[in-house]
N, C-alpha and C positions, 0 to 999 in steps of 0.2 A: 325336724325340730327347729324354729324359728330361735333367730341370734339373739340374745339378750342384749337390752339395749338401756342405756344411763340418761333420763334425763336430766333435764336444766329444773325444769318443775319439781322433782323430787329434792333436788340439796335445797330447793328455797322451801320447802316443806319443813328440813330437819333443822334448817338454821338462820339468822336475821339476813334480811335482801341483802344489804352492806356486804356480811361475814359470805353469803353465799354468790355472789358477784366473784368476786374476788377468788373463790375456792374454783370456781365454774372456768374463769378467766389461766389460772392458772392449769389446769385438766385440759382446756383447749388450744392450749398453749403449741403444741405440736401438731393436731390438727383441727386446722381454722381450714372454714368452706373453700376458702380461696386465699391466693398469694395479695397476702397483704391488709386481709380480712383478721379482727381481734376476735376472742372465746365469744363474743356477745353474738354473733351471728350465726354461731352453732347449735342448737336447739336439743343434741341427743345424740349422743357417741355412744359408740360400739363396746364390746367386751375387752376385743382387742386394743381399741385406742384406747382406752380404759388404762388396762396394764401398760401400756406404753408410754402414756402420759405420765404416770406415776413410776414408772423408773426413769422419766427424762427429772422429773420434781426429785426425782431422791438423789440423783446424780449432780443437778445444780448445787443444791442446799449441801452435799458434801465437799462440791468446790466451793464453796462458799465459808462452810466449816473449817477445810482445812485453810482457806486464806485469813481468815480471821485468827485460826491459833496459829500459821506460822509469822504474822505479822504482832502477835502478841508475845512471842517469845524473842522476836526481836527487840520489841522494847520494852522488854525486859531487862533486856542486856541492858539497855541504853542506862534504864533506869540505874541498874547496879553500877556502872561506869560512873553516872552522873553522881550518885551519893557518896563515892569512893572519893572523889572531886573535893567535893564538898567539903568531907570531912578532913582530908588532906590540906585544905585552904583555910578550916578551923584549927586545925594543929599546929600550921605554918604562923598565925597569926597569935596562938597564945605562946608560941616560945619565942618569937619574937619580943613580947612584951615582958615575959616574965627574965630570959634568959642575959645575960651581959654580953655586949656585942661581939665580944673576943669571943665567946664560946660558938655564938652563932656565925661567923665571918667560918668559925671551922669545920662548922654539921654544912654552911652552904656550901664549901668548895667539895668536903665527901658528896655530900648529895647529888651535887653536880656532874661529879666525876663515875658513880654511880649511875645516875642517866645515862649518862654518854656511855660505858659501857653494856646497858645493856638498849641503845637504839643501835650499835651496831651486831647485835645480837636478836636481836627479835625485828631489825627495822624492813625487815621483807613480809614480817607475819605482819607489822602495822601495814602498813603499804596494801596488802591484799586486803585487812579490814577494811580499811577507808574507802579500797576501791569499791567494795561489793558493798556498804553500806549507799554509795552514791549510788550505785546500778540496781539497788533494789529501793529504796527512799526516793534518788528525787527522776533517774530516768525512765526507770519503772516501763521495762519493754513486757513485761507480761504479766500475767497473773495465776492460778493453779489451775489447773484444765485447759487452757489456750495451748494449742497446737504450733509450733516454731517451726522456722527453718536456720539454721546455723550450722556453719561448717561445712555445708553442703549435705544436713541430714535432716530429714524431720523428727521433730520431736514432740511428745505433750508431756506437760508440764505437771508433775505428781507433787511435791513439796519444797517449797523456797525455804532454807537455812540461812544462816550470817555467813559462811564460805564458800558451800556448794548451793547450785538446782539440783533436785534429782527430777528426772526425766523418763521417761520409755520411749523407743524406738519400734518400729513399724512390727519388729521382729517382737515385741511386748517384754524386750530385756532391758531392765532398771539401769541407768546411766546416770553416773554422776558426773555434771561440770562443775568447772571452778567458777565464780563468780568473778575473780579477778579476769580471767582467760574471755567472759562474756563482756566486760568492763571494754577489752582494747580489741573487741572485734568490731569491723568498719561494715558486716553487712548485716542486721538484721531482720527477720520475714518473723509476723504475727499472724496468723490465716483466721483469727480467732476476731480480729481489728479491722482484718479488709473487708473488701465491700465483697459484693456478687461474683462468684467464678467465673473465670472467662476459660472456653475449653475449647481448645483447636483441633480441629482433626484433618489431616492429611492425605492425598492420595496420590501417586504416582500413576497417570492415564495417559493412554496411548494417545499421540496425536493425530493417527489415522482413522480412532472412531471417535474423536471429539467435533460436536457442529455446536451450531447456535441454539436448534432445539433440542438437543439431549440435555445442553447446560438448564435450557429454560426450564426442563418437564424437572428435573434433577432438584431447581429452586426451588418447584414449584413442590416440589415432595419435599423438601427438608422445612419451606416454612409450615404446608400443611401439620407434618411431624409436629412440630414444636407448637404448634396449633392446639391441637388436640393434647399434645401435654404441656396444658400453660402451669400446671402445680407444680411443672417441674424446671422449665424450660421457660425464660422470659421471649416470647414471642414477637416483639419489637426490634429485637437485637438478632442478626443475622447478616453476617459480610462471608461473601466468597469472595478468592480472590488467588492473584497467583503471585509468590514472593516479590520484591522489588527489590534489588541491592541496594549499597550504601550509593552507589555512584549511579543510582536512577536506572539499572538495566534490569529489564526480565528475559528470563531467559524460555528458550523453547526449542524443541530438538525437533523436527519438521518427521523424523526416520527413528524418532525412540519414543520419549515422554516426556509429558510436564509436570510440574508439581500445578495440584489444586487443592487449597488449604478451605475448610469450613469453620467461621468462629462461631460461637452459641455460649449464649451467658446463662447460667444455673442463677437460681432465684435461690441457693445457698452459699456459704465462704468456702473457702477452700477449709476452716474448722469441721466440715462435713464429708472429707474425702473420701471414706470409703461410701457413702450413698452418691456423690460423685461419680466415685468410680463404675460404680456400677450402671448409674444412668446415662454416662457416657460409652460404656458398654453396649448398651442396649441400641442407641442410636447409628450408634459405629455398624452393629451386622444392619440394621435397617437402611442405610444410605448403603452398604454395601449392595444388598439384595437389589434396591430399585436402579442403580448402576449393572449388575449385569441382566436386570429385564430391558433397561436403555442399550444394552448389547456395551456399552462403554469398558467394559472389563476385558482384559487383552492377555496371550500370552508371549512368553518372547518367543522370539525367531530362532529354529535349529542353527546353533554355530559349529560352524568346524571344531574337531578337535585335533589338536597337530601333540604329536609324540616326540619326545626330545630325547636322543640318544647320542650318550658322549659330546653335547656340546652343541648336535646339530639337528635340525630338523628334518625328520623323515619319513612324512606319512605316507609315501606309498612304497617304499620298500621295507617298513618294518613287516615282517613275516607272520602269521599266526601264532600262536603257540603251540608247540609239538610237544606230545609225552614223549620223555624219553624209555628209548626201549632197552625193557631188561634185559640180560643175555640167558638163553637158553639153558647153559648149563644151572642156573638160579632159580627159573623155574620151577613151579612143584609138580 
């Protein structure tokens, strides 16, 4: 049975060129022929991209959803504060006029004294307002759906409040921060905001079977690799190379190993980790496999093993182990 397939030709059948552009542009939105290519260059998706496309469309428009109502129940509040204001500066202004100053000299000094009791009563819950009002209004590090790193965890981003984020963590358990706590944090990561992945991957190789042409054929397969998956892998970008310290030394063990590091930029953010992960999966056993057809794959060397008894060492006179022998009479 041949795959059902969605053209571009049939939505401009059902709807105006404009309305169907635009409909076409958003369905190819996830896949476009090529890295960097818009819906216009895609002529006919599949059944599968089809469904895929429209749970990435229904997933956007509900981060969207929910930013537009949590950004509206904030000001909301703003609003109920600001009238509260208002009317309090209407009150203030008609007892002033109507009332005789003695009476007012003595509503100010309660009033006053009233404030000042309760800013040292609530003046930590204002303090956390103010803060999370600045950190979501004017610094504004994220938005609903964007992927974080904070505190040394990832997170994405389910619903912004006036005090907390609520968040999920990798383990998909619901986490509340405080906004004040996000406020006076000095390091924050948006994966949502950065550019293209950058993914390193590492090897520890034997110095004894590293040359100059295993490294070459090694390049020569990992840009091939990244060649052939340019949808996934930006093929321009490719550095090997071996650590450098701070103080300009690299190191190398003539009689053990060295490190040799591969970097490869994903044509996705890091907002895409788990297809990340998995593309960098796949590559990792592929650079492995052609490393031990280059023979570069090594195991270690049999080491002694020395037995410590009471203190000292004594490999060749620690003894076997003997069963002890039952005695006769026990016997059955």
């Amino acid at each position: 049975e041949s795959e059902r397939v969605f053209r571009r030709s049939d939505l401009e059948r059902a709807m105006p060129q404009e309305d169907a552009k635009r409909a076409w542009q958003m369905l190819t939105w996830t896949v476009a022929a090529a890295p960097g290519s818009c819906g216009a260059d895609v002529h006919s998706i599949s059944e599968l991209e089809f469904i895929s496309s429209l749970s990435s469309m229904f997933e956007r428009f509900h981060m969207l959803a929910a930013t537009v109502k949590d950004y509206a129940a904030i000001w909301l509040i703003f609003s109920n504060v600001a009238s509260a204001l208002q009317h309090t500066i209407a009150i203030v202004v008609i007892l002033s006029v109507l009332m005789p100053p003695r009476v007012l000299r003595a509503l100010s000094i309660t009033t006053s004294t009233a404030f000042l009791g309760l800013s040292f009563v609530f003046g930590g819950f204002t303090r956390e307002i103010f803060e999370s009002v600045v950190l979501i209004l004017v610094i504004h590090p994220y938005d609903v759906g964007d992927r974080i790193r904070v505190f040394d965890q990832l997170y994405t981003v389910q619903k912004i409040n006036i005090l907390t984020t609520e968040v999920r963590d990798l383990s998909n358990q619901c986490v509340y921060l405080k906004n004040s706590a996000l406020y006076h944090e000095t390091k924050f990561v948006n994966l949502q905001r950065s550019l293209n992945a950058v993914v390193e991957l590492s090897f520890q190789v034997s110095t004894a079977n590293m040359s100059e042409d295993a490294m070459a054929n090694l390049h020569t397969f990992v840009r091939n690799y990244i060649g052939m998956e340019d949808k996934t892998w930006v093929p321009t970008y490719f550095r090997s190379y071996t650590p450098v310290h701070d103080e300009g030394a690299a190191f190398c063990d003539l009689s053990g190993s060295t490190t040799l590091r591969l970097r490869l930029m994903h044509h996705t953010s890091w907002q895409n980790i788990r297809e990340i992960r998995q593309d960098t999966t796949e590559i990792l056993f592929a650079v492995v496999g052609e490393m031990r057809r280059l023979k570069m794959d090594f195991n270690l060397p049999t080491q002694p093993v020395l037995l410590q008894v009471d203190g000292g060492v004594l490999p060749d006179q620690v003894l076997p182990f003997q069963r002890p022998q039952v005695p006769a009479s026990l016997q059955p």
